[in-house]
PDB file as gemmi writes it, atoms N, CA and C in Angstrom:
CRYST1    1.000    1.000    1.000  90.00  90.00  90.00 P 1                      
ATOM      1  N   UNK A   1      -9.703 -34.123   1.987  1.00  0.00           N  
ATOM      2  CA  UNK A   1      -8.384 -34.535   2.375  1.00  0.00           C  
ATOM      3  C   UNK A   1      -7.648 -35.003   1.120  1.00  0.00           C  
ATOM      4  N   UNK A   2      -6.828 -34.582   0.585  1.00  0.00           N  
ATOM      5  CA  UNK A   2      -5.847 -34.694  -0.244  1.00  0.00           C  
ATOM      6  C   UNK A   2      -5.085 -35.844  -0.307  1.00  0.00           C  
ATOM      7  N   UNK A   3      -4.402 -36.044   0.523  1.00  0.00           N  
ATOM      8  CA  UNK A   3      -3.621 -37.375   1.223  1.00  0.00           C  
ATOM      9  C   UNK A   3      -4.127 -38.284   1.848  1.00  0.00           C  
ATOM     10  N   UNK A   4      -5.199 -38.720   1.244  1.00  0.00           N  
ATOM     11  CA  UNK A   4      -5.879 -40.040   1.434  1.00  0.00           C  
ATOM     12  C   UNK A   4      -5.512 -41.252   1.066  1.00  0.00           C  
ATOM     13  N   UNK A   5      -5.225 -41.904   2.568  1.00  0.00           N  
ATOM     14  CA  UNK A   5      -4.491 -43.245   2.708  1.00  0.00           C  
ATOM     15  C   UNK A   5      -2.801 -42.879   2.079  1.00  0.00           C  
ATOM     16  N   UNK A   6      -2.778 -42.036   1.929  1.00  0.00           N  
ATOM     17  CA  UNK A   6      -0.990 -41.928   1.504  1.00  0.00           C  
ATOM     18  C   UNK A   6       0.324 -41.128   2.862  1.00  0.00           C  
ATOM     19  N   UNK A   7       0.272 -42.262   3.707  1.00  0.00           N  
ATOM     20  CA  UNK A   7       0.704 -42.333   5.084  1.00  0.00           C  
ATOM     21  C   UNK A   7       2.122 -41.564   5.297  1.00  0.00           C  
ATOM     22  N   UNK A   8       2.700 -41.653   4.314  1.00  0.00           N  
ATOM     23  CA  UNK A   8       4.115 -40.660   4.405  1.00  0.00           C  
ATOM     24  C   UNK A   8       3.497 -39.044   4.951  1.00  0.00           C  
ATOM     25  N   UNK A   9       2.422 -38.646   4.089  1.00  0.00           N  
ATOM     26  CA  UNK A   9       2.462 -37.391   3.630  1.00  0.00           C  
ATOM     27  C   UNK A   9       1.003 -36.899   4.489  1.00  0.00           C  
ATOM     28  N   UNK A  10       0.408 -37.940   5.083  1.00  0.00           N  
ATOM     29  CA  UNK A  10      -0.048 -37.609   6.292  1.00  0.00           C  
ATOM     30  C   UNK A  10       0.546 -37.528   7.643  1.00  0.00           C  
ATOM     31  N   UNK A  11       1.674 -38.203   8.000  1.00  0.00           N  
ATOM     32  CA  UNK A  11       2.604 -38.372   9.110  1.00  0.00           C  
ATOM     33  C   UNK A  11       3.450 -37.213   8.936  1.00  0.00           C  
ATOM     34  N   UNK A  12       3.927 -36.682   8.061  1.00  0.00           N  
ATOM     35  CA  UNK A  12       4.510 -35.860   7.975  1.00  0.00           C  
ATOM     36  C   UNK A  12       4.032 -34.056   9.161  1.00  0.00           C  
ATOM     37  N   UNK A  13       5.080 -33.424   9.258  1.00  0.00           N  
ATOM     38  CA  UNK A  13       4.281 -31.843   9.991  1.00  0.00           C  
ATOM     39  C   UNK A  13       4.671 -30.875   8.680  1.00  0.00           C  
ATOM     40  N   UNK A  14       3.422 -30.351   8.890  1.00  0.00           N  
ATOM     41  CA  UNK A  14       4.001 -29.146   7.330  1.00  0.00           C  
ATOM     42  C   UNK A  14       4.216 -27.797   8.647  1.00  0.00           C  
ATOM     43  N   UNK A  15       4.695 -27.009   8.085  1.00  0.00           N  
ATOM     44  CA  UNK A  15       5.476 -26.153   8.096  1.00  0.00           C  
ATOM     45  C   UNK A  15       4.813 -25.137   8.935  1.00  0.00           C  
ATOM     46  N   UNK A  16       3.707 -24.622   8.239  1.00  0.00           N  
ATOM     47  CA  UNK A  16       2.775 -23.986   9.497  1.00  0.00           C  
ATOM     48  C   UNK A  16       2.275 -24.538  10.874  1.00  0.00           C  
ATOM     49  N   UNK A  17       2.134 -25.904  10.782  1.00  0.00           N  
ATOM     50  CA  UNK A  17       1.408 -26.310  12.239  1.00  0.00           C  
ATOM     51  C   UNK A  17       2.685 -26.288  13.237  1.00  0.00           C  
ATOM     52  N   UNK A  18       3.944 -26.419  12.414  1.00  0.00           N  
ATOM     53  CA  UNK A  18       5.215 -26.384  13.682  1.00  0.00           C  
ATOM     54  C   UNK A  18       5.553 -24.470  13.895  1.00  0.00           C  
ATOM     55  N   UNK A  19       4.870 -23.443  13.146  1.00  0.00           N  
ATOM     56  CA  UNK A  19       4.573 -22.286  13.636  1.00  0.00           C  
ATOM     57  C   UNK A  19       3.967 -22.147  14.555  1.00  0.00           C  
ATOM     58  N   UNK A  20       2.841 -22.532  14.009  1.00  0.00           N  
ATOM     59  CA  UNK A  20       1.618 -22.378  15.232  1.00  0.00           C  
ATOM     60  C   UNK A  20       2.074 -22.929  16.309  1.00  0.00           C  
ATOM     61  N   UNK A  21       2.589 -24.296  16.453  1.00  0.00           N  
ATOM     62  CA  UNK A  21       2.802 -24.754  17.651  1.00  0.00           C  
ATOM     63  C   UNK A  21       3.873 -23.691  18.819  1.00  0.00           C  
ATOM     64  N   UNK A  22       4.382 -23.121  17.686  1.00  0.00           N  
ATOM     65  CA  UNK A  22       6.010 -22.211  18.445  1.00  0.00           C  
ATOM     66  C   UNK A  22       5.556 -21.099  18.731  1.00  0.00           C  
ATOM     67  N   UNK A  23       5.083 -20.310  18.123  1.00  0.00           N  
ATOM     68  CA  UNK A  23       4.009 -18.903  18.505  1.00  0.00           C  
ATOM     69  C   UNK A  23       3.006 -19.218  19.343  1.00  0.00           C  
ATOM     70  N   UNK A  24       2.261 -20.023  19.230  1.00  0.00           N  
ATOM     71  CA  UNK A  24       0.817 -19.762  20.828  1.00  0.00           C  
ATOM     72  C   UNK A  24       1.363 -19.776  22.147  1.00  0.00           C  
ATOM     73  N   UNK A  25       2.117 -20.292  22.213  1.00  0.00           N  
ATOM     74  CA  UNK A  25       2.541 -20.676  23.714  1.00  0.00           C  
ATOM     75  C   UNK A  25       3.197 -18.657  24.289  1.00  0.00           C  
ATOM     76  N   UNK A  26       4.104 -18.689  23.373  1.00  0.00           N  
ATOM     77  CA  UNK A  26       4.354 -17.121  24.002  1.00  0.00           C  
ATOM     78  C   UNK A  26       3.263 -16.121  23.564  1.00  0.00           C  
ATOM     79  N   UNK A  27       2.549 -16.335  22.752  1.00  0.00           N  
ATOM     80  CA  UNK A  27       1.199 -15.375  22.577  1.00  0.00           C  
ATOM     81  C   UNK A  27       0.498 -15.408  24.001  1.00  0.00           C  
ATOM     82  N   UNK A  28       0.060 -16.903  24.172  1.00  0.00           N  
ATOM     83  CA  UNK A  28      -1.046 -16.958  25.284  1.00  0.00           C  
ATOM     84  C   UNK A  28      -0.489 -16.566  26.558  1.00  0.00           C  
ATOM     85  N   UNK A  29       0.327 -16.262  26.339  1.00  0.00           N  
ATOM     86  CA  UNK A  29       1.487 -15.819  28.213  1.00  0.00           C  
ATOM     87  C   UNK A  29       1.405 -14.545  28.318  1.00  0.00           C  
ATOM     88  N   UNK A  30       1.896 -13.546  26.763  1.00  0.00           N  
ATOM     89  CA  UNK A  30       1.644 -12.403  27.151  1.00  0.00           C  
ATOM     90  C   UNK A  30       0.148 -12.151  26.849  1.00  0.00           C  
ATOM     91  N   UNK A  31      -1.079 -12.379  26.472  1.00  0.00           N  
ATOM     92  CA  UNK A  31      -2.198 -11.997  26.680  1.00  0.00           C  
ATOM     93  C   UNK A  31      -2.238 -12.250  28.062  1.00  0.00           C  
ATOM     94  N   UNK A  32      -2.112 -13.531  28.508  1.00  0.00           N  
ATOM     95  CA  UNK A  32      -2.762 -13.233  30.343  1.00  0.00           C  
ATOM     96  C   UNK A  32      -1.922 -12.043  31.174  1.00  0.00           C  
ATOM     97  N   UNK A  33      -0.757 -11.941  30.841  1.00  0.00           N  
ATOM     98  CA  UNK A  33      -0.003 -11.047  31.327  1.00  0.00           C  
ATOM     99  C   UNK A  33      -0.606 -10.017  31.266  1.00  0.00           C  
ATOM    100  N   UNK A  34      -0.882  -9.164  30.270  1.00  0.00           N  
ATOM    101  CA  UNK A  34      -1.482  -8.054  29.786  1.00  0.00           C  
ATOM    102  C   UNK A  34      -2.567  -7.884  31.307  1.00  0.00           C  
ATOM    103  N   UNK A  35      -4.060  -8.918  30.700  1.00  0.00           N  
ATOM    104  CA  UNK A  35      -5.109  -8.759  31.420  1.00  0.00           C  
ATOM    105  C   UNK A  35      -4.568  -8.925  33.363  1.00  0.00           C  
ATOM    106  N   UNK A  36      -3.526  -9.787  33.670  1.00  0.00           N  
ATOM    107  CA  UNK A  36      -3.366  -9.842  35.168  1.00  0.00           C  
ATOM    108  C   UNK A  36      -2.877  -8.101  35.193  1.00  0.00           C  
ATOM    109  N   UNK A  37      -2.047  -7.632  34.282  1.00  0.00           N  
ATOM    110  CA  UNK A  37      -1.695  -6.669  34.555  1.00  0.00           C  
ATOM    111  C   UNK A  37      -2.508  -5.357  34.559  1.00  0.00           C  
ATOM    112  N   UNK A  38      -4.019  -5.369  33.992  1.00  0.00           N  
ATOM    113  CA  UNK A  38      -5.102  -4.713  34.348  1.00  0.00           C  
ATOM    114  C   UNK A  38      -5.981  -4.854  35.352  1.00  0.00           C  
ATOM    115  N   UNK A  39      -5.827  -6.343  36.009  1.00  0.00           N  
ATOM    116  CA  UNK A  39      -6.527  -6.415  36.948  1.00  0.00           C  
ATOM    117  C   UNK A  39      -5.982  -6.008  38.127  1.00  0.00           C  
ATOM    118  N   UNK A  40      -4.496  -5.445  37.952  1.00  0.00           N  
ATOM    119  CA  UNK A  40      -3.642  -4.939  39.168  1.00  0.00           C  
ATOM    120  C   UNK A  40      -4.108  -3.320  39.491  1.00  0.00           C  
ATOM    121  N   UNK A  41      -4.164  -2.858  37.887  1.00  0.00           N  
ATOM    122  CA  UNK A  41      -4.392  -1.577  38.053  1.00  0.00           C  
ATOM    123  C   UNK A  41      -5.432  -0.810  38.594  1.00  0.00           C  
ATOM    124  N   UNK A  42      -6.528  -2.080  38.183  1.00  0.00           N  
ATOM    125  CA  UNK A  42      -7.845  -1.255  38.671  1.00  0.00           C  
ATOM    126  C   UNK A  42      -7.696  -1.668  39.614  1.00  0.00           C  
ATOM    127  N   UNK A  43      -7.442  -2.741  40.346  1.00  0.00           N  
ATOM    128  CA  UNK A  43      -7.734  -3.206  41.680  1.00  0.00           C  
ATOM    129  C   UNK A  43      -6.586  -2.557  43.256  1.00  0.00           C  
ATOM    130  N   UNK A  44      -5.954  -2.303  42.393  1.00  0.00           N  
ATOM    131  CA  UNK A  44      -4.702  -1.635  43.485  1.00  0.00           C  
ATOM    132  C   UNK A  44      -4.467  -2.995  44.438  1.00  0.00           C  
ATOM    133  N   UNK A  45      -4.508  -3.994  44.243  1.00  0.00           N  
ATOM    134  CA  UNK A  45      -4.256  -4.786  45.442  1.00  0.00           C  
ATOM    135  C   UNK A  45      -3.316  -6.232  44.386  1.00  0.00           C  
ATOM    136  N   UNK A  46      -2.420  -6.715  45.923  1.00  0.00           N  
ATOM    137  CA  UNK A  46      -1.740  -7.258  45.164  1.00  0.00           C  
ATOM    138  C   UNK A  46      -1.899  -8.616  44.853  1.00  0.00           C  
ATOM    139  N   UNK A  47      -2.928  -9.083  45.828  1.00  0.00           N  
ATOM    140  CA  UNK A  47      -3.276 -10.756  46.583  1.00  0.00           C  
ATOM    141  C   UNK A  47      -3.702 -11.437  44.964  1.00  0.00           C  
ATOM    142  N   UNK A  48      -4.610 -10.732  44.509  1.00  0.00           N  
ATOM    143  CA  UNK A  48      -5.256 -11.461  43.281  1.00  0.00           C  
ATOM    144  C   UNK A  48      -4.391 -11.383  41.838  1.00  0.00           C  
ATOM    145  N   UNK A  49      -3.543 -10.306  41.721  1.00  0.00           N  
ATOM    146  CA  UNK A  49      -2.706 -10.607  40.083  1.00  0.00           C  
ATOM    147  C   UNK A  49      -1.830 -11.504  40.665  1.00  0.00           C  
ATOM    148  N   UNK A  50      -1.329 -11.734  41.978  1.00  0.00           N  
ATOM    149  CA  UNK A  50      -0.182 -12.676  42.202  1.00  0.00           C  
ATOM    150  C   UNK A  50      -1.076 -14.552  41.899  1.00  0.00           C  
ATOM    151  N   UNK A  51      -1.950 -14.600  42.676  1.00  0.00           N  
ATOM    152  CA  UNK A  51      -2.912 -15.693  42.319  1.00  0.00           C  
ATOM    153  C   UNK A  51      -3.195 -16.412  40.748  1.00  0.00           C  
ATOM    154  N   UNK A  52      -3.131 -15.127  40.427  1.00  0.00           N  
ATOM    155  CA  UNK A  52      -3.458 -15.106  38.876  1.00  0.00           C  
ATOM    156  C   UNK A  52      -2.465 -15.371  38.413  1.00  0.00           C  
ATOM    157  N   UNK A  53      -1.301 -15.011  38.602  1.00  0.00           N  
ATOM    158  CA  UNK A  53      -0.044 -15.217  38.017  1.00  0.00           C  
ATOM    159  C   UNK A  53       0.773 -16.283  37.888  1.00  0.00           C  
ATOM    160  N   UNK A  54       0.496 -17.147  39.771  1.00  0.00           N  
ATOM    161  CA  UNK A  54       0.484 -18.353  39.865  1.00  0.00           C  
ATOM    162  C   UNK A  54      -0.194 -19.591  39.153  1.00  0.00           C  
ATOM    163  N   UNK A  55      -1.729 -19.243  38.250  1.00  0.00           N  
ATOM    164  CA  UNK A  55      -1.986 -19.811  37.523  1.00  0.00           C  
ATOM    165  C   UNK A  55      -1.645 -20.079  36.097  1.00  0.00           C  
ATOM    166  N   UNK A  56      -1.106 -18.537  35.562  1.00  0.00           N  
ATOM    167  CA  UNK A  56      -0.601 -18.703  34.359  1.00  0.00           C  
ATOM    168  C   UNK A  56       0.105 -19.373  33.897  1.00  0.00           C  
ATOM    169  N   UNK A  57       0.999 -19.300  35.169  1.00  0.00           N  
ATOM    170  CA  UNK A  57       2.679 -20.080  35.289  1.00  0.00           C  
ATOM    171  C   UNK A  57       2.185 -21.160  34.924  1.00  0.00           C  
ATOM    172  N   UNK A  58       1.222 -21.987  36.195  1.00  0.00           N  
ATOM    173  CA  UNK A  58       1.230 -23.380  36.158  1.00  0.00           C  
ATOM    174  C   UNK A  58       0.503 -24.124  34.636  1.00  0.00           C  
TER     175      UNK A  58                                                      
END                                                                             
């Protein structure tokens, strides 16, 4: 750790972690999307991607 005990510059957000924070959230939505949307295909039925979908959301 670099910034040991030097509290400015640990409190601080650098630049990538406020990326990361802004990109995963719509990454991880369309990956489940994707997979609910394979589990529609093979399954032909509609009860379980909607279930699934309801979870993503929440």
């Amino acid at each position: 750790m670099t910034d040991y005990a030097q509290r400015p510059q640990i409190l601080s957000l650098a630049l990538i972690t406020a990326i990361t924070v802004v990109f995963s959230g719509p990454i991880a939505f369309c990956t489940q999307a994707f997979f609910i949307f394979r589990l529609y295909t093979f399954s032909h039925k509609k009860v379980l991607p909607i279930f699934c979908s309801f979870l993503v959301i929440t």
